[in-house]
C-alpha positions in Angstrom: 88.4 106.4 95.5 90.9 106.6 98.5 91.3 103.6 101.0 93.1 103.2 104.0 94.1 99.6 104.3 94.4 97.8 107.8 95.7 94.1 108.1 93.4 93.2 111.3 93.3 89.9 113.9 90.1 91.0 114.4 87.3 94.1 113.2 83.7 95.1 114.1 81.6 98.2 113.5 78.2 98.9 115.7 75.6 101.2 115.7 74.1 102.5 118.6 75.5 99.6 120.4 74.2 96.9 118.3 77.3 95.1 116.1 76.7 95.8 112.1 79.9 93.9 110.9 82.6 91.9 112.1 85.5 89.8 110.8 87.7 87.8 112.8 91.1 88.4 110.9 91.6 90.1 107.1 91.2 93.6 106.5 89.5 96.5 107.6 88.9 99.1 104.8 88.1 102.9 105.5 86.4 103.8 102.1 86.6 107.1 100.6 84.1 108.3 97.3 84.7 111.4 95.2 82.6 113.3 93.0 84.4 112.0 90.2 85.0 108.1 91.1 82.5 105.3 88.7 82.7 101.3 89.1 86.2 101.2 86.9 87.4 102.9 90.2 85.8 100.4 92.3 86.7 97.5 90.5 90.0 98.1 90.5 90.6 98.5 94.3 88.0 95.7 94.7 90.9 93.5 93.1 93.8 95.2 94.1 92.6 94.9 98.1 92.0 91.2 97.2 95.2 90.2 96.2 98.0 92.8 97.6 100.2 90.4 99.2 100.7 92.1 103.0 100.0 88.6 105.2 102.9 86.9 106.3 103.9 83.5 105.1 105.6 80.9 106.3 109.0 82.3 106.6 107.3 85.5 107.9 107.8 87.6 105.0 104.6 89.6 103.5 103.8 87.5 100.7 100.3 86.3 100.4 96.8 87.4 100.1 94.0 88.1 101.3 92.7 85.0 99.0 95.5 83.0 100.1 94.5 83.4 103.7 91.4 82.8 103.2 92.2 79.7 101.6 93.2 78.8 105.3 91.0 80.6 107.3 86.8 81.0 106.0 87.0 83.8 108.7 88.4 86.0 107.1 87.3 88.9 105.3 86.9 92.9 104.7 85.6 94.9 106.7 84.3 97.8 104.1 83.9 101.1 106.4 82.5 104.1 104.4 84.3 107.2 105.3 84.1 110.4 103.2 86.5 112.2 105.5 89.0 110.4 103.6 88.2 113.5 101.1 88.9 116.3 103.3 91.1 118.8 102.4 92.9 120.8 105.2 95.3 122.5 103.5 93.7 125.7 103.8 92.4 127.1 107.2 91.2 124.8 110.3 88.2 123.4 108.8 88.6 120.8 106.3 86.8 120.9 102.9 84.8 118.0 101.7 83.7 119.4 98.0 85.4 116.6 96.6 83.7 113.9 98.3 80.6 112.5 96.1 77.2 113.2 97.2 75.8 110.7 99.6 73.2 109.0 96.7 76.4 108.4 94.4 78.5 107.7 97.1 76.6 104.8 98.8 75.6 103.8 95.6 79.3 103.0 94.5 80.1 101.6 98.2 77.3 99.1 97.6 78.7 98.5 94.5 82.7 98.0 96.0 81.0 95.6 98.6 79.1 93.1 95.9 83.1 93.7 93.9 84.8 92.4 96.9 82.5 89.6 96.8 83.1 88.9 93.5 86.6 87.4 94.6 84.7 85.1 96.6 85.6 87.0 99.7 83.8 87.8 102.5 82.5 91.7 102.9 81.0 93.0 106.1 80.2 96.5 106.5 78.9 99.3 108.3 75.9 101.5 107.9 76.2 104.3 105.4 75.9 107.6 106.8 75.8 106.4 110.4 77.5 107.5 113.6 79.4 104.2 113.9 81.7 102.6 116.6 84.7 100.6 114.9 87.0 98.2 117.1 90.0 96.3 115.9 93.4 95.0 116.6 96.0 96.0 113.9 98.0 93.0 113.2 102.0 94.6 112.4 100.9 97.2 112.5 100.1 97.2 108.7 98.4 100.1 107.2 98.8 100.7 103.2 96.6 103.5 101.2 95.1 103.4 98.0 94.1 106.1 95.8 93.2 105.0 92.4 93.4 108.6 91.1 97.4 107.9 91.5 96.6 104.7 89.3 94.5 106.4 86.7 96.9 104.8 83.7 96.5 101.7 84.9 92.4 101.9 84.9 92.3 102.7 81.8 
């Protein structure tokens, strides 16, 4: 699984106009599946998103959590985008290749399951729509953007 993780004020994902999702500070998470990604994978960055220390404390230095803030602040949450173009490879040609993206059954199956894992921290999780054309607004708070790829991690999974 691949991530892109954005420390937000504020995030919300419509559909053909109508809002899906929305947070009001926390993180917005573009989620990307492979082939070859199970729950271990999704576990993992369930926690790991959780608890990465990237909110300012206060002195100003990163140093808490998502479950810290949200210790503070009940408003605050993920906001779990699914995005298999996080799986394209342009290295070759103009047109990126998606082989290694899962196929969409697996794929929304395991981003259901990441969603219910985020949870599980006794976070909040809104989300998109899975395979929709979808509109995302948000305010990056730093900015702060961190990815995640728990293939890089694979000794630790284990």
């Amino acid at each position: 699984m691949k991530a892109v993780v954005q420390r937000v004020l504020n995030a919300s994902v419509s559909v053909d106009g109508v809002v899906k999702g929305e947070i009001k500070s926390g993180l917005l998470v573009y989620l990307g599946i492979a082939h070859d990604d199970n729950e271990s994978d999704a576990d993992w960055l369930a926690e790991k998103i959780a608890y990465l220390r990237i909110f300012k404390d206060n002195n100003g230095k990163m140093n808490l959590s998502l479950k810290d803030l949200y210790e503070t602040d009940k408003s605050a949450g993920v906001l779990a985008i699914s995005q298999f173009t996080l799986l394209g490879d342009a290295r070759k040609g103009r047109r990126p290749s998606f082989d290694e993206a899962a196929p969409p059954q697996k794929a929304n199956q395991l981003y259901e399951y990441f969603k219910k894992a985020i949870v599980k921290h006794d976070l909040v999780c809104e989300s998109g729509e899975f395979q929709a054309s979808m509109k995302v607004n948000y305010t990056n708070d730093g900015p702060v953007t961190i990815l995640l790829n728990t293939k890089e991690c694979q000794s630790l999974l284990q």
